[in-house]
C-alpha positions in Angstrom: 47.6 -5.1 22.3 44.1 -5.2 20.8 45.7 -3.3 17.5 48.3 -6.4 16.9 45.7 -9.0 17.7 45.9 -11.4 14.8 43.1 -11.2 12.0 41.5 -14.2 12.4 41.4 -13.8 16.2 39.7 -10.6 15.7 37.1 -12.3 13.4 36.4 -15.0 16.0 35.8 -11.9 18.7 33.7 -10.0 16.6 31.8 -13.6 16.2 31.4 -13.6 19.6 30.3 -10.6 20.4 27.6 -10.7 17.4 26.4 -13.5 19.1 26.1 -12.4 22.5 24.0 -9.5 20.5 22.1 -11.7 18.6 21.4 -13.4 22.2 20.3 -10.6 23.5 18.3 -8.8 20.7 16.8 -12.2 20.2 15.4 -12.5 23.6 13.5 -9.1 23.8 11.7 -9.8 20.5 11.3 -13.8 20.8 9.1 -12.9 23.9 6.5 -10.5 22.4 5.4 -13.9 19.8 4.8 -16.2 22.9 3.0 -13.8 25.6 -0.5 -15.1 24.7 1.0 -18.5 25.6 2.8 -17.4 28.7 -0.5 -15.4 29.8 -2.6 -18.6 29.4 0.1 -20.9 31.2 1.0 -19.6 34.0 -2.2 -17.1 34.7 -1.1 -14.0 34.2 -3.5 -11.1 34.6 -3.6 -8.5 31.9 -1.6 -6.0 33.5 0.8 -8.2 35.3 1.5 -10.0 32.2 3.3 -6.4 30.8 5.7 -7.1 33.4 7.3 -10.1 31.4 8.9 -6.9 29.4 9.0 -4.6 31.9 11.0 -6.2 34.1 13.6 -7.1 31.7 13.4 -3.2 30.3 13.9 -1.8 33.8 17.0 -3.6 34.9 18.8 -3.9 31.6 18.1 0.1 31.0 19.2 0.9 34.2 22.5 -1.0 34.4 23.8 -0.1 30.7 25.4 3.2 31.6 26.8 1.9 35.0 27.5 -1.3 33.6 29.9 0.2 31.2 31.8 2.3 33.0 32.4 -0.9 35.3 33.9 -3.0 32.6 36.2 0.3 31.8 37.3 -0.6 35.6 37.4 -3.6 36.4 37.8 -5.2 32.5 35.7 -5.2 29.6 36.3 -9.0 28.9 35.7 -10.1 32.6 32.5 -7.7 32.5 30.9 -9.7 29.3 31.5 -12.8 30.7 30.0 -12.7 34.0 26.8 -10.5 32.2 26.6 -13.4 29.5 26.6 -15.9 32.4 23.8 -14.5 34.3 21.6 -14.0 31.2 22.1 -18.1 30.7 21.6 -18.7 33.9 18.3 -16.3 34.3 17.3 -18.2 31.1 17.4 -21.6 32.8 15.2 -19.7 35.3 12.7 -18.6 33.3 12.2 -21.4 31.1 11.8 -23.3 34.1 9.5 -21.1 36.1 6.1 -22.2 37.3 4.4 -18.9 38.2 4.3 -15.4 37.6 6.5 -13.8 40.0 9.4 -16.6 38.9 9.2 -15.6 35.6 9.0 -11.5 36.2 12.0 -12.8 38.7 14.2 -14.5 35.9 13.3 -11.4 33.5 14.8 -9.5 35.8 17.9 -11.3 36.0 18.2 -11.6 32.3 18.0 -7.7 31.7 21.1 -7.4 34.6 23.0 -10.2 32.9 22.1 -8.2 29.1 23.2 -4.8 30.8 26.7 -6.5 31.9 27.1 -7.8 28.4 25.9 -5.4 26.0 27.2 -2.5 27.7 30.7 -3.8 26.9 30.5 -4.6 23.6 30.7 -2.2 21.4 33.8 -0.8 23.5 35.4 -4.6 23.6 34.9 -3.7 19.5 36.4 -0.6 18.7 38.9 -0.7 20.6 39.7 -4.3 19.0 39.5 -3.4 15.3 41.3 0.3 15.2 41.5 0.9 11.3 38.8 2.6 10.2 37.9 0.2 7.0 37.8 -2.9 9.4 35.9 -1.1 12.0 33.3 0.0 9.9 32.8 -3.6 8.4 33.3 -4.9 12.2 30.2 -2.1 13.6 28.0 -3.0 10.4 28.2 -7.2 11.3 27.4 -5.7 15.0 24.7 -3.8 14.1 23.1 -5.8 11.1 22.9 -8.8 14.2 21.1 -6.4 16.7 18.4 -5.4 13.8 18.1 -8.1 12.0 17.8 -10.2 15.2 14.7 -8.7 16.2 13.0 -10.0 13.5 14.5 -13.4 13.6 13.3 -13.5 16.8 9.9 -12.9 15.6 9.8 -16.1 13.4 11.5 -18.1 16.0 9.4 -17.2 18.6 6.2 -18.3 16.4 8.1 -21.5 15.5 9.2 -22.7 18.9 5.5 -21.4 20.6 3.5 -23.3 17.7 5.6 -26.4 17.9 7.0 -27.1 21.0 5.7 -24.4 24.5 6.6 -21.1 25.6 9.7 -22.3 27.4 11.6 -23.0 24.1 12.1 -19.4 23.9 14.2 -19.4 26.9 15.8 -22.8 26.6 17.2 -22.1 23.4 19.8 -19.3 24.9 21.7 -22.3 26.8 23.4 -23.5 23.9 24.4 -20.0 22.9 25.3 -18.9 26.0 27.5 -21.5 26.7 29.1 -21.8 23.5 29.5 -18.0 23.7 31.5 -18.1 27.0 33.6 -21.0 25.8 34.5 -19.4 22.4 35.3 -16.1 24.6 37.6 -17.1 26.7 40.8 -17.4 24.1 39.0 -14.8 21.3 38.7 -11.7 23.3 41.4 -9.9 24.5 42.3 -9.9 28.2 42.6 -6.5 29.4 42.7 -5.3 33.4 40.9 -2.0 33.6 41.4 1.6 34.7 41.0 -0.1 38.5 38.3 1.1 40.7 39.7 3.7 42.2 40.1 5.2 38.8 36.3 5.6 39.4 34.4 4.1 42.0 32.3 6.9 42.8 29.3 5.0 44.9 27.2 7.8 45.5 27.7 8.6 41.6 26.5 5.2 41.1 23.3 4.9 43.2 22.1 8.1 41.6 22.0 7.4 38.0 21.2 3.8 38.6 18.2 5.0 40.4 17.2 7.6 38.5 17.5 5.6 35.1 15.0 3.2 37.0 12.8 5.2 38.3 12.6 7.1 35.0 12.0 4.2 32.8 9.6 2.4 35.1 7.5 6.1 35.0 7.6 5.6 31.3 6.4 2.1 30.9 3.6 2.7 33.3 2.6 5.6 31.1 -0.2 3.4 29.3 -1.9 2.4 32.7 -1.8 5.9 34.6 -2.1 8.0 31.4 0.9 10.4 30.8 -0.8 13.7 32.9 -1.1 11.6 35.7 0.1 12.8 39.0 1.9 8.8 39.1 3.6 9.6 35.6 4.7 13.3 36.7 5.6 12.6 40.1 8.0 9.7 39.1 9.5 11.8 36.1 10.3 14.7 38.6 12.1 12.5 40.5 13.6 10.8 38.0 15.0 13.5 36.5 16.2 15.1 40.0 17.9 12.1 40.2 19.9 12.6 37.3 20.5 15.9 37.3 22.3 15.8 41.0 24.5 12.8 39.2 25.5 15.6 36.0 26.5 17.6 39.3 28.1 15.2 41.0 29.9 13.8 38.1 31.3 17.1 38.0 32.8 17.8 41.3 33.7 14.2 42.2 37.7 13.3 42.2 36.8 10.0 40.5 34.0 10.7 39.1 31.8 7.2 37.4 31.1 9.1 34.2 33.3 11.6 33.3 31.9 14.5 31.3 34.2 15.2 28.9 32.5 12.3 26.9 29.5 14.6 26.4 31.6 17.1 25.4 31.9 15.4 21.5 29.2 16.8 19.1 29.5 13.2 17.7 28.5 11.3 20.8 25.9 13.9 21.8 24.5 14.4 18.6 24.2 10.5 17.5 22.9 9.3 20.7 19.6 12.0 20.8 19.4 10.9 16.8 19.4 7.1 18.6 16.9 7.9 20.8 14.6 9.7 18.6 14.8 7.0 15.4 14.2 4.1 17.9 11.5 5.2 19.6 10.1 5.9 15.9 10.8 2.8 14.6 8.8 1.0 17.5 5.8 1.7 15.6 7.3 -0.3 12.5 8.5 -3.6 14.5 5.8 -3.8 16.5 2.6 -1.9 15.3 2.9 -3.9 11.9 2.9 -7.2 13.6 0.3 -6.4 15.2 -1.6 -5.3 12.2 -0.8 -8.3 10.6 -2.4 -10.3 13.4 -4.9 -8.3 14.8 -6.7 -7.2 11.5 -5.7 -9.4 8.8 -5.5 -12.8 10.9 -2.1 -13.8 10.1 -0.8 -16.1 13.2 2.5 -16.2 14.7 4.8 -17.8 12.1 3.1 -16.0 9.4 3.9 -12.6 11.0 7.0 -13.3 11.7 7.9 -14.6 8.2 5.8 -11.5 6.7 8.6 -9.3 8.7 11.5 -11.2 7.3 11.7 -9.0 4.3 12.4 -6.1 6.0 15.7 -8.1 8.1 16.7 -9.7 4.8 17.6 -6.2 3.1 18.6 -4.6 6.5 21.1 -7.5 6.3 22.1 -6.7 2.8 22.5 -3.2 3.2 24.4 -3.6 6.8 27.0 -6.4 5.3 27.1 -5.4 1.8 27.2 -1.9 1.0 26.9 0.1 4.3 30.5 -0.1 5.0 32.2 1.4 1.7 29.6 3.9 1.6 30.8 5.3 5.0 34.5 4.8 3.9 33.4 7.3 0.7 31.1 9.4 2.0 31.3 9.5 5.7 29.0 8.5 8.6 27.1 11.5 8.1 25.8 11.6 5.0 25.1 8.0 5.2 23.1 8.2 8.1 20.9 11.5 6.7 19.8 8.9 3.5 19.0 5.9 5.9 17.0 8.6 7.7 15.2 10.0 4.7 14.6 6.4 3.6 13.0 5.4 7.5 10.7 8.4 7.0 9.4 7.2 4.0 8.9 4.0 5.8 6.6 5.6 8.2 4.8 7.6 5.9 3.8 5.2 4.0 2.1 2.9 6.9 0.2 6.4 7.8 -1.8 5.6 4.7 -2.4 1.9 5.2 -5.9 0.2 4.6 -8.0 -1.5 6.4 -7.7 -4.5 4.4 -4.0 -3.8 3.2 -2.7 -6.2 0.6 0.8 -7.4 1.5 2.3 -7.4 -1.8 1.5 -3.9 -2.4 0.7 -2.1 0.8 3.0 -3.8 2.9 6.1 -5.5 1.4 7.3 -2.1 -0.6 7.5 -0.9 3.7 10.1 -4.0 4.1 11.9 -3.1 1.6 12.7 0.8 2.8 13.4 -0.6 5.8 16.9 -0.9 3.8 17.3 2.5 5.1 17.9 0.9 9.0 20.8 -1.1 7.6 22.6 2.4 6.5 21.7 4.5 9.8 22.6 2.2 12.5 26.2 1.3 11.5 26.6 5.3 10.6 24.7 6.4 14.1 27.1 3.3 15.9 30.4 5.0 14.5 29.3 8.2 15.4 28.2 7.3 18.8 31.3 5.7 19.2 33.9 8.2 18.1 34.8 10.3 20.4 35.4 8.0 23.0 39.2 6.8 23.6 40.2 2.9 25.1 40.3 4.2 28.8 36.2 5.5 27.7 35.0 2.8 25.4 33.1 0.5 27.9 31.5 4.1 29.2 30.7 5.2 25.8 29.2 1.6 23.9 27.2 1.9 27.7 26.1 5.8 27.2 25.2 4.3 23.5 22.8 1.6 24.7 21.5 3.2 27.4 20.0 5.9 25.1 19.2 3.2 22.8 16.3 1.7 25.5 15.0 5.0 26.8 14.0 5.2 23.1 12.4 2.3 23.0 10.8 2.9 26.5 9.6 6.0 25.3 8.1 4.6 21.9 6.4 1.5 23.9 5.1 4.0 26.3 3.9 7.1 24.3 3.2 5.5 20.7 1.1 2.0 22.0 -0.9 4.4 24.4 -1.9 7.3 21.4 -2.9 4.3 19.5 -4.8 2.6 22.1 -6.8 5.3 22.9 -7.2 6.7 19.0 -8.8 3.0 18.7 -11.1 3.5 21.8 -12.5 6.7 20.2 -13.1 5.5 17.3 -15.1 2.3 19.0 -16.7 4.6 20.6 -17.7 5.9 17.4 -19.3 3.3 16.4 -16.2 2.0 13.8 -15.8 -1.5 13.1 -12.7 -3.2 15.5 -10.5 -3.3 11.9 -11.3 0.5 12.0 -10.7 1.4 14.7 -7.3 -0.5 15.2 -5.9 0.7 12.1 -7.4 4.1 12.6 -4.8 3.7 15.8 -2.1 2.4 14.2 -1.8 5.1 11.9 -1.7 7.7 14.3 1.2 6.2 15.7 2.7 6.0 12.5 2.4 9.6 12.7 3.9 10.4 15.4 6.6 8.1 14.1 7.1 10.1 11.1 7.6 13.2 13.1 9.9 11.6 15.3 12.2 10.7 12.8 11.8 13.9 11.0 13.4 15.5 14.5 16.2 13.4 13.9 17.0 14.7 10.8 17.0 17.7 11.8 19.4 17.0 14.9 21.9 14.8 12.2 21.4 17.8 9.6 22.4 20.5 12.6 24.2 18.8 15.3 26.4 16.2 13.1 28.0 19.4 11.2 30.7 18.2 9.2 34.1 20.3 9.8 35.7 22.3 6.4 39.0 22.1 5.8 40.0 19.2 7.9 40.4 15.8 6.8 39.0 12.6 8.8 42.8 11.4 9.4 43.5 15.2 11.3 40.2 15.3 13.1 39.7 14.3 16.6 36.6 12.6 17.6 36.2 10.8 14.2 36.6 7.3 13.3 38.5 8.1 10.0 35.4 7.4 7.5 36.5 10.6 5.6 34.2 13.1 7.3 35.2 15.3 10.0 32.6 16.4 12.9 32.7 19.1 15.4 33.8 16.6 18.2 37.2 17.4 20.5 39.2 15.0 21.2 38.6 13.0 24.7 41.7 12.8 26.9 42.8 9.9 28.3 41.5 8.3 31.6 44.3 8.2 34.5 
């Protein structure tokens, strides 16, 4: 059983599936650095060049949620080896491609082999380390790896474009990969799955698959149809048909895929709209900045991505060093409302940043509040996480990420085009490019602000903590010493 599992075996697993993370995480940041390269190599037009990110967003957004109920069925281990597998394998692809539609092919791949893996995960985790102390150290290595590894990826990405080519950033995941597959194969724990039957609704699965890939391909396009547009609408309808005849076949199916009594937990509900809501937000931070920092005060790659290291460095230090025994003493909730407070001042601060900003004093005090990310992702994880039992957890660490890239869709999509077309206005306007690209930027900032100000409002409301009960009576808690409205999930047979 995962509970007897000795400790050091369960440190070598949590390695593992850190680093499968950090793959991952790695990956979708790394790229963004060397698409100027990439465009010039290989010929890329303008608009198929987007496509280097969209085609790894679509299939890896798409999968998560079907992805992770699979590795409930079929095995969680099993599930995260073959998705870390493919994701090497698309990487040989990729580095190796020698035209456009190769690479859009092998980014493709990748986000199916990320789905497989990632989806897993967190489940693989929690069920894995089942006291509460350890888990919450064990979800605050996992999620100081996911945001910290974004802005590795940015420095690596600059180091391995500037020095060696473009296909570095690809080539490097073989190493990882493989050492990740070796290392997983005694540390994680073998476990058979629920069985299909236990849930192999097809029809289930071809409707949310779809819809989830309809709906995030409408939202990526947003930028080059406008969001009005009778493209963006017309997808979005049927995206969201889609969906909603999954809800109702989930509900009236004897087996169904996703079962809906995992929705049922204030805890999951509540933590994954506050996921959605904060990441989308906090696009505006990890990539607006860098682009700022490029685009109108001339740093290049490395120096961008070394100018972001800041911001990783105390997300680390906050995730590994104090996160943990903050949520054992206070509880995920109150943990994540100061992380939140702290992100908004993040985002207010970059509404008011100059033209000519001066990193030491307009910029670096941002990196440092970005301390706030290292309290509210390991809270947000727990939460997200708690009301789902071992026969859910694959399903639930799925439902998690899934919601996790539809807020990132949504803050590529709506923040990049406000920004874009707050800059064209003010061109128009006769404003110098600086101006006018700032003037943009901060309008995203903005909207990032209010973004994260929503939720706030949905931890403050939603995330109600329970009087009178204790963390150790409470269903649908992990035990941090705060209860939440969340019933308990029954057991999958």
């Amino acid at each position: 059983m995962p509970a007897s599992a000795p400790a050091r075996r369960r440190g070598l697993a949590l390695g593992v599936l850190a680093t499968g993370m950090l793959m991952t995480v790695l990956d979708g940041s790394i790229v963004t650095v060397a698409m100027p390269a990439i465009q010039n190599d290989l010929g890329f037009s303008p608009v198929g060049l987007s496509w280097v990110v969209n085609a790894y967003l679509i299939a890896f957004g798409s999968l998560l949620l079907l992805s992770g109920r699979l590795g409930d069925l079929i095995g969680r281990k099993r599930m995260f080896l073959a998705g870390t597998g493919v994701f090497t394998a698309a990487s040989l692809l990729a580095g190796f491609a020698g035209s456009p539609g190769v690479l859009v092919a092998a980014r493709f791949l990748q986000g199916v082999g990320s789905a497989m893996a990632s989806a897993v995960a967190l489940g693989i985790l929690v069920t894995l380390h089942t006291e509460p102390r350890e888990r919450a150290k064990a979800i605050a290595v996992f999620s100081f790896t996911g945001a910290a590894g974004a802005s590795l990826g940015q420095v690596l990405g600059g180091i391995l474009t500037d020095a060696l080519a473009w296909n570095w950033i690809f080539f490097i995941n073989l190493p990882i990969g493989l050492a990740t597959v070796l290392i997983a194969l005694p540390a994680l724990p073998a476990d058979r799955g629920l069985g299909l039957g236990a849930g192999a609704d097809l029809l289930g699965a071809l409707l949310v698959t779809s819809g989830l890939m309809t709906g995030i391909y409408a939202v990526v396009k947003i930028e080059e149809y406008g969001a009005a547009s009778a493209h963006t609408l017309g997808l979005g309808a049927l995206a969201l048909a889609l969906l909603a005849g999954f809800l109702l076949r989930q509900a009236r199916a004897a087996n169904p895929l996703m079962p809906l009594r995992v929705l049922r937990s204030r805890s999951v509900t509540g933590a994954n709209l506050v996921q959605m809501l904060m990441v989308a937000a906090l696009f505006s931070f990890q990539i607006l900045v860098a682009l700022h920092l490029q685009n109108v005060l001339g740093y290049g790659a490395s120096a961008t991505g070394f100018a972001m290291l800041p911001a990783a460095a105390v997300i680390g230090a906050v995730s590994l060093g104090v996160s943990a025994r903050l949520i054992a003493r206070f509880g995920e909730r109150a943990v994540l409302l100061t992380g939140l407070v702290l992100l908004v001042g993040v985002l207010g601060l970059l509404t008011r940043l100059p033209v000519h900003a001066s990193y030491v004093t307009d910029l670096l005090p941002v990196m440092l509040l970005a301390a706030g990310f290292g309290l509210a992702l390991p809270a947000l994880t727990g939460l997200g996480m708690s009301g789902a039992d071992e026969a859910d957890a694959g399903l639930a660490s799925g439902l998690f990420n899934t919601t996790q890239q539809i807020g990132m869709a949504l803050g590529i999509a709506v923040l990049s085009t406000l920004a874009a077309a707050r800059t064209e206005t003010l061109s128009a306007a006769g404003h110098s490019t600086a101006e006018a690209l700032t003037g943009g930027y901060r309008l995203a900032f903005a909207v990032g602000t209010g973004l994260l100000l929503a939720a706030l409002a949905v931890a403050a409301t939603v995330l109600r903590r329970r009087p009178g009960r204790t963390a150790e009576a409470a269903p649908g808690t992990t035990g941090s010493g705060t209860a939440y409205d969340a019933p308990a999930v029954p057991a999958a047979h």
